[in-house]
C-alpha positions in Angstrom: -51.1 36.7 -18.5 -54.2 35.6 -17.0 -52.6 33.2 -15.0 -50.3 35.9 -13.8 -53.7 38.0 -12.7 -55.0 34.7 -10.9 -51.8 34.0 -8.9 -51.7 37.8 -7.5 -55.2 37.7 -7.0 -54.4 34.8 -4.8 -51.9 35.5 -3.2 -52.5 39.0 -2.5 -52.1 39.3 1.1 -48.9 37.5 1.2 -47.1 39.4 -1.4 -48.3 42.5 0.2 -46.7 41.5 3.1 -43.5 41.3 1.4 -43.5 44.6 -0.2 -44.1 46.0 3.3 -41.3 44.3 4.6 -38.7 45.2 2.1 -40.0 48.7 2.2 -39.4 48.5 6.5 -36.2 46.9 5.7 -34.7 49.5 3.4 -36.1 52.3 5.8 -34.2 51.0 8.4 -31.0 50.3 7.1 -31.4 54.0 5.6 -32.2 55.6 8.6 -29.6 53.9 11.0 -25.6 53.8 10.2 -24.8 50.8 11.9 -28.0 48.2 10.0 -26.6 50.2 6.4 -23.3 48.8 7.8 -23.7 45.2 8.2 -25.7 45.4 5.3 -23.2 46.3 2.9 -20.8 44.2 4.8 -22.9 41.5 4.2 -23.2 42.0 0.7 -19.9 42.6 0.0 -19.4 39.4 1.5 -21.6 37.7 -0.6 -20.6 39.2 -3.9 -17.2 38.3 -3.2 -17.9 35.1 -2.2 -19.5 34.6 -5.7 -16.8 36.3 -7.9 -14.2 34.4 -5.9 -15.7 30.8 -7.1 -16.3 32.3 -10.3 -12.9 33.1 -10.7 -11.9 29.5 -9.5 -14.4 27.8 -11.9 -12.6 29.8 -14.4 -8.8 29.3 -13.6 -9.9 25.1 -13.0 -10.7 25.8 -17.4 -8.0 28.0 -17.9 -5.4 25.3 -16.8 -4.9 23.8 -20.0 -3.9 27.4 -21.5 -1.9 27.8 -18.5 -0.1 25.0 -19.0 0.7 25.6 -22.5 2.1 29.0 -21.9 4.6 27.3 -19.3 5.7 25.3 -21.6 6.4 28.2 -24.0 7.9 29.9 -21.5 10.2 27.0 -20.6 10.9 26.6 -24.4 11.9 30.2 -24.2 14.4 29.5 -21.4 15.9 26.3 -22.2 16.6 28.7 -25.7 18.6 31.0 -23.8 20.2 28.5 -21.6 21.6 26.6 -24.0 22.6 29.1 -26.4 24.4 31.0 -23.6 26.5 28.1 -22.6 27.8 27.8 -26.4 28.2 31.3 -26.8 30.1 31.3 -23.5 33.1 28.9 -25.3 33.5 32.3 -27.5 36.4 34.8 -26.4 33.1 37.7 -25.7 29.8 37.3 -25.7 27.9 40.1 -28.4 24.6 40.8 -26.3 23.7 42.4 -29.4 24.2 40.2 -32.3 23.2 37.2 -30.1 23.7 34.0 -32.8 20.6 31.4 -31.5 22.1 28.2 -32.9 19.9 26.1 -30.9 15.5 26.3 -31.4 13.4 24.8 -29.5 9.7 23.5 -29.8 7.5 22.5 -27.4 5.7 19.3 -28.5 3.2 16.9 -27.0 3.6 13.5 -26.6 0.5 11.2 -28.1 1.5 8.1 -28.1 4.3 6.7 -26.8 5.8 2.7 -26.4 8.8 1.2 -23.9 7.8 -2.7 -23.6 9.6 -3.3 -27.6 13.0 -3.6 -28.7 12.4 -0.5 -30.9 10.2 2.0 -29.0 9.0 4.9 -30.5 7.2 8.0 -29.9 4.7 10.0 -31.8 4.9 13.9 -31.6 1.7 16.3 -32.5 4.6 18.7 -34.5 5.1 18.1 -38.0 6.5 19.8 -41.0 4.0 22.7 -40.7 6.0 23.3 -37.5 9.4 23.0 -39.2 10.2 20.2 -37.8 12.6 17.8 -39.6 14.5 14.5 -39.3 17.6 14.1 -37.0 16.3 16.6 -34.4 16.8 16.1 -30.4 13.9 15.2 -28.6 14.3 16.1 -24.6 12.0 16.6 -21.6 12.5 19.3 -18.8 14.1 15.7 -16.8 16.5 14.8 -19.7 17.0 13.5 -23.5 14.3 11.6 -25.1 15.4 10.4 -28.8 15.7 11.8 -32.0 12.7 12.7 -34.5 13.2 9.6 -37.5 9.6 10.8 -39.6 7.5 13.7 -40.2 4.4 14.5 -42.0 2.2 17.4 -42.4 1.0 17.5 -38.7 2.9 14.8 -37.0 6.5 13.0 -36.0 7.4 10.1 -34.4 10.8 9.4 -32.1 13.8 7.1 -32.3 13.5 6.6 -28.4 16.4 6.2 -26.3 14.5 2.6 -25.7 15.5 1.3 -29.3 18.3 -0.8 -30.1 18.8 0.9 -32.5 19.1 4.0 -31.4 22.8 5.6 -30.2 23.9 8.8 -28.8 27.1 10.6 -27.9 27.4 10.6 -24.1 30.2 11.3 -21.6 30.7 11.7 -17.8 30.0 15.2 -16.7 33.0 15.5 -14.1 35.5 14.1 -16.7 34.4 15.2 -20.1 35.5 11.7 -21.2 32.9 10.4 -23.9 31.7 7.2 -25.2 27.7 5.9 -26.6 24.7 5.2 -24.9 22.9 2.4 -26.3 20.2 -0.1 -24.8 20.2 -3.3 -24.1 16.4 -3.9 -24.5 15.7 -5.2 -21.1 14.6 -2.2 -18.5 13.2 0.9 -19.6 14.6 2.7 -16.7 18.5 1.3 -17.5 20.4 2.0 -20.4 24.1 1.5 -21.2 26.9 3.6 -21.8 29.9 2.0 -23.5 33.5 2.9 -24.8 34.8 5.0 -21.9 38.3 3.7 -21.5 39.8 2.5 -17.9 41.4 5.8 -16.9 38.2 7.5 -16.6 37.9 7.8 -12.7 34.1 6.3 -13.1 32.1 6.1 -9.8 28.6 5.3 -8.6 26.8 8.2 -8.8 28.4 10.1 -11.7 26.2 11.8 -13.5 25.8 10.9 -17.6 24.9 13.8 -19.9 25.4 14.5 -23.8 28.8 15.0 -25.2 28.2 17.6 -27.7 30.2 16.1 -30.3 27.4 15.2 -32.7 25.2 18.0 -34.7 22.0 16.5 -33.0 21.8 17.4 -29.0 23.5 20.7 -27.3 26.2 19.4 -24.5 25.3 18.5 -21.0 21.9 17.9 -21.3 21.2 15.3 -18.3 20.5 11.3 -19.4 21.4 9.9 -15.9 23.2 8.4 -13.1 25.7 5.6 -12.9 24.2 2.8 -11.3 27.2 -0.2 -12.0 30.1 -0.6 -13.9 32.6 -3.3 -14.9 36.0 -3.0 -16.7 36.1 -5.2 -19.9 40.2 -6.3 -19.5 40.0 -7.2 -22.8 39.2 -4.0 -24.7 40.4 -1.8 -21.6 36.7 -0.1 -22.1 34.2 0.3 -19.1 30.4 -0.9 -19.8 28.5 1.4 -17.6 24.8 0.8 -16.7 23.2 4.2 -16.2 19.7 4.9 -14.5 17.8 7.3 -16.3 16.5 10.5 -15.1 13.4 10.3 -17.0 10.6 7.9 -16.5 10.0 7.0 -19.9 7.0 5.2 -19.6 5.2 8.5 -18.3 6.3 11.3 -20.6 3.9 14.0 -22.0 5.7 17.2 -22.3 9.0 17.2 -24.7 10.9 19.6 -26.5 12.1 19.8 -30.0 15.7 20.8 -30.6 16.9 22.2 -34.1 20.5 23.3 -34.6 20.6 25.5 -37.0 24.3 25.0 -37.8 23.8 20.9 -38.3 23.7 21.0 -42.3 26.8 22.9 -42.2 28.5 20.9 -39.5 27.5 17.6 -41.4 28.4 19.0 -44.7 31.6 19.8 -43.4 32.1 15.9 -42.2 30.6 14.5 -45.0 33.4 16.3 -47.2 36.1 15.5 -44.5 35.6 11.9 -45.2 
């Protein structure tokens, strides 16, 4: 406190001069419309200024919520887009009793390999999140693979980048329907196999899923045809496709569950 006292003491004549001047200052801009103006002009201006950066300081930390409720968003729309298409193959669609046979799950990707034989992903959704062997894996670009494990918190992926792995595929224009499988060597090739020679294939075509297993919705986009050649022999095509996703930079996934598979594989199991 006594410091206080000294510094005032010192200082006295100085401060006094600032109390004047504020007290001339806010006389003026009192007394005359045009300086009580520009004044609050020019503060206006400057708490803008500062609630505008505060507000951009806040939306640069608010982008990882943001981009989480994208994805939800997107997870939400992808539900609707795919359900509407197989609702569509029904004589009427019931807008009220609207049957969701396909969920979806946004997921993160935390780990992820492409230089093996058999890649896999890992996947921070587990069993607390329902998830389950045997469900599609896709991005917003395309399919990814098909959840093999689960625990508690996490689940890894049969990429599309195993040897392993094969999926149900077919050309888009033609509906005709063969495997995707890979060959181990690119991670941006992959090949499609048993589509016989009176598919009209052509550079170009566009490769998507078939549909015909309990895993993946139809037309969900893998990729392009980049080559082809007609084995004589078998009267198949082997068809190198070019993928539409970059699998060596994937992040953001989705989850698919169809909630009809156990009946659908029931069914075939009891078929057999």
């Amino acid at each position: 406190m006594q410091q206080i006292v000294n510094f005032i003491l010192r200082n006295k004549t100085f401060l006094l001069f600032l109390l004047l001047l504020f007290i001339s200052v806010m006389l003026t801009i009192q007394s005359h419309s045009y300086h009580r103006s520009r004044f609050i002009n020019s503060a206006n201006f400057l708490s803008g200024g500062i609630f505008n950066a505060s507000n951009n300081i806040s939306d640069y930390f608010g982008l990882r919520e943001q981009n989480k409720l994208l994805q939800e968003e997107n997870n939400q729309l992808k539900s609707i887009l795919f359900n509407v298409e197989n609702n569509l193959n029904s004589p009427y669609v019931d807008s009220l009793n609207f049957a969701k046979n396909y969920i979806f799950t946004p997921a993160q990707v935390i780990r992820n390999s492409y230089s093996s034989t058999n890649n896999i992903l890992l996947l921070n959704r587990g069993k607390k999140d329902s998830i389950k062997q045997d469900f599609g894996v896709i991005s917003s670009k395309g399919i990814i693979g098909i959840i093999e494990k689960t625990n508690a918190n996490y689940a890894t992926v049969l990429s599309i980048l195993n040897t392993t792995s094969s999926i149900s595929a077919k050309l888009k224009k033609t509906n005709h329907f063969g495997s995707i499988k890979w060959d181990g060597l690119l991670p941006n090739k992959i090949q499609l196999s048993e589509i016989p020679k009176i598919a009209p294939v052509a550079t170009g075509d566009t490769i998507v899923t078939s549909g015909r297993s309990a895993i993946f919705p139809k037309n969900i986009p893998i990729g392009i045809v980049s080559s082809f050649n007609l084995d004589t022999a078998e009267n198949y095509y082997e068809i190198e496709v070019t993928l539409f996703n970059d699998m060596t930079n994937i992040e953001h996934v989705y989850i698919i569950e169809n909630r009809d598979a156990e009946q659908i594989e029931n069914l075939l199991e009891n078929n057999d």
